[in-house]
N, C-alpha and C positions, 0 to 999 in steps of 0.2 A: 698316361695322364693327358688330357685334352689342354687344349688351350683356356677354355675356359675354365677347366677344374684347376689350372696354375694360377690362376688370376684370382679365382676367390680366394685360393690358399693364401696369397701374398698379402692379400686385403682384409681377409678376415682378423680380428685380434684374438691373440689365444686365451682359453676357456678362462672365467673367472677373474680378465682384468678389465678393466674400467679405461677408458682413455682419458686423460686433461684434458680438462675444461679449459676455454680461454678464460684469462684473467678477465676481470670486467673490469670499469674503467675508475671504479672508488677501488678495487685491491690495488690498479697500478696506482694509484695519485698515494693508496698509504705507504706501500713500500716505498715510493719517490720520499713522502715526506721523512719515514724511518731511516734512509739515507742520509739525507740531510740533517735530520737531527744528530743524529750519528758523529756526522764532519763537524757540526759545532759544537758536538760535546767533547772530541777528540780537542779541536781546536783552544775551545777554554780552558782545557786540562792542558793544554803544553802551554797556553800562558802563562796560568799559574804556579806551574814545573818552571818556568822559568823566570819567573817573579822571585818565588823562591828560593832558588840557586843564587840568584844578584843577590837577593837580601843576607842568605846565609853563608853564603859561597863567596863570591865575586866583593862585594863591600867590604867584609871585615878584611879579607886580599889586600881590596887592593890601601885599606886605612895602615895595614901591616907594612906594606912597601913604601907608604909615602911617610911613614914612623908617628902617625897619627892615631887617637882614639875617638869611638863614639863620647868621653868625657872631655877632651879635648877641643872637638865640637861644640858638644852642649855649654861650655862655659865660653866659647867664643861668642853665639849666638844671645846666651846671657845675656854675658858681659853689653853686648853692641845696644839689648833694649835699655837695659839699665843707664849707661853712658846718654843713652838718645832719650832719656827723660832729663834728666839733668840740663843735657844744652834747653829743651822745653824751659824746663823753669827759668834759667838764667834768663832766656827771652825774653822772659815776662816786663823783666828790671825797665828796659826803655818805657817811657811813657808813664811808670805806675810810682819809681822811686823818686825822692831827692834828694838822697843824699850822695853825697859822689863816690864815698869810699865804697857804700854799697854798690854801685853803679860798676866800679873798676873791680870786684872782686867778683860781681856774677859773672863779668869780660872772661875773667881768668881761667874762672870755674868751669864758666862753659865752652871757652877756647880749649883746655883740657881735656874736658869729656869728649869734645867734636874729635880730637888727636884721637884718643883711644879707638873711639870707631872707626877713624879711617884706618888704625893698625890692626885692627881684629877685624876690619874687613876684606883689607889686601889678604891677611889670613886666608882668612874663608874661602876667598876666589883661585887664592894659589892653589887652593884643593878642592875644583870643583864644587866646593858646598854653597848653597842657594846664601843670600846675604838677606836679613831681615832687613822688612821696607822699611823699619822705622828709623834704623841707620839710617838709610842713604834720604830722607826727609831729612833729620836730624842735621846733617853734614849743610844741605843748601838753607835752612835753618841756621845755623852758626854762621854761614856766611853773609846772610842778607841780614839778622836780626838781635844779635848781641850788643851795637851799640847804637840802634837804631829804631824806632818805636813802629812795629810794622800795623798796619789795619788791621784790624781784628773785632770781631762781635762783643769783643767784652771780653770775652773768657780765655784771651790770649793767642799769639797766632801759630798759627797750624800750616803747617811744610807740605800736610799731607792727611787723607783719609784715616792712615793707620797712627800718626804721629799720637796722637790722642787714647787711642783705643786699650792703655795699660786696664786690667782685672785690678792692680793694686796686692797690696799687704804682703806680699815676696820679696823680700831681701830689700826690704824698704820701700819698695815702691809703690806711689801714689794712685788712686783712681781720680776717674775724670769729677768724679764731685768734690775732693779735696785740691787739687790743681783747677779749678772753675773757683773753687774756696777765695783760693791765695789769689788770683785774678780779677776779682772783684776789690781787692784793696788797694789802696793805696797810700801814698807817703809814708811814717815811721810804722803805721798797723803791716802796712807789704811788706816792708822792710822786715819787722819780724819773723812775720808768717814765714816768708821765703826762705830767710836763715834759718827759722829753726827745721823746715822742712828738710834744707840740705843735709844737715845734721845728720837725720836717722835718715835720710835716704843715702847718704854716704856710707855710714854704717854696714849699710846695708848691702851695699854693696862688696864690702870685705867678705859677705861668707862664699859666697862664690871663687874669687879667689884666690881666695887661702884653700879653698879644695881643690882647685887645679893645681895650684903650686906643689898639697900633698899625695894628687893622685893623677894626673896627669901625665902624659908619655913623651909628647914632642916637646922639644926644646924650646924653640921658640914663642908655641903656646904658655907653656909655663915661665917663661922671661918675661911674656908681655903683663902676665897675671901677677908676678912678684912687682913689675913695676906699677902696677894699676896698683895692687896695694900698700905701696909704698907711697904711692902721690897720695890716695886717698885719706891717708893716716895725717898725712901736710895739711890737706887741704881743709879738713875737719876743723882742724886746730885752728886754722883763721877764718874758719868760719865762726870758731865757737867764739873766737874773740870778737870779731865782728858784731858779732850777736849780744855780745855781755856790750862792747861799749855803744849799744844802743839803748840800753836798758832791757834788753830784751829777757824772757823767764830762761831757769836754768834748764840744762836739756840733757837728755841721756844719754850717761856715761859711756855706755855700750863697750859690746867687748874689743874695741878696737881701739881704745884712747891710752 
């Protein structure tokens, strides 16, 4: 064989194949981008593999070890918006009432509720869980505004953006046209309004709980809720007298009385 018969042999391709084509440059740019799509589809898939492990996995863990429940939670949470309307209203009292007994008894009332927030709030924080804003408004609220007539548009004052923002009609609790209601009165008409409000808003606050108390896991969640409904069942009671010795109408019995 010559040199030159080695040379073509070498270079020749054999019979019947085809050689590759270079890629042109829209195949490389699709395969580049099919890559990439590829790593973010991978990628959002182990986020949500891992979203879901915390949610199903890791949380109920780690609520197990700290002897805590998702019910446990939800009624501390509750509890702190519920509590954080009450000091609202007591608020209202400066500037709107004149009678002093009412004056001293929204003091009370919403020195009380302010307390419960700050203990269902330590709660909360002890176990990482987020604390609802209307608490911690609530709190600088009772401090600056229970015996003291703070500025306000009218419709009473406001700690904060969320302080306000209750849906209403849940375990008593008011919306912002019935709390704007009671805001616009004043002297004996406030005085009623407000008591009888506290009434069923107290009320209302019992069914909450009385279900933590029956279904609740941690201890001290469920102490704090035996004693919430322990004060509340007090508190009711002079309010309801409060209420009677104003002349005010009778109010619902509800199941907590």
């Amino acid at each position: 064989m010559t040199p030159q018969d080695s040379t073509t042999e070498e270079t020749t391709p054999p019979s019947g194949s085809v050689p590759d084509a270079p890629a042109t440059a829209s195949e490389y740019g699709l395969r580049r981008r099919l890559r990439l799509m590829g790593a973010v589809l991978a990628g959002g898939l182990a986020v949500v593999l891992a979203l879901l492990l915390w949610l199903g996995v890791l949380v109920p863990a780690k609520q197990k070890a700290a002897g805590y429940s998702d019910a446990d939670a939800t009624y501390a949470a509750v509890a702190i918006e519920h509590n954080a309307q009450a000091v609202q209203l007591t608020a209202l009292a400066p500037g709107r009432s004149t009678d002093d007994e009412v004056l001293a008894l929204a003091v009370e009332v919403g020195e009380a509720s302010a307390g419960r927030v700050e203990d269902l709030a330590a709660w909360l924080e002890a176990r990482d869980i987020p604390v609802p804003a209307a608490g911690r408004e609530a709190l600088a609220l009772a401090e600056d505004g229970l015996t003291t007539e703070l500025p306000d548009d009218g419709s009473g004052p406001r700690a904060g953006a969320t302080a306000h923002s209750h849906e209403g009609g849940s375990h008593g609790m008011l919306t912002d046209e019935q709390v704007n209601g009671i805001a616009a009165l004043h002297a004996q008409d406030f005085d009623i309004a407000l008591l009888a409000a506290l009434v069923e808003h107290h009320y209302g606050g019992l069914q909450p709980a009385d279900t933590e108390i029956t279904e609740g896991e941690d201890a001290e969640a469920k102490a704090l809720a035996q004693a919430e409904a322990d004060a509340i069942r007090v508190e009711v009671e002079d309010v309801r007298d409060a209420l009677a010795a104003i002349g005010g109408p009778g109010s619902n019995d509800g199941s907590g009385s």
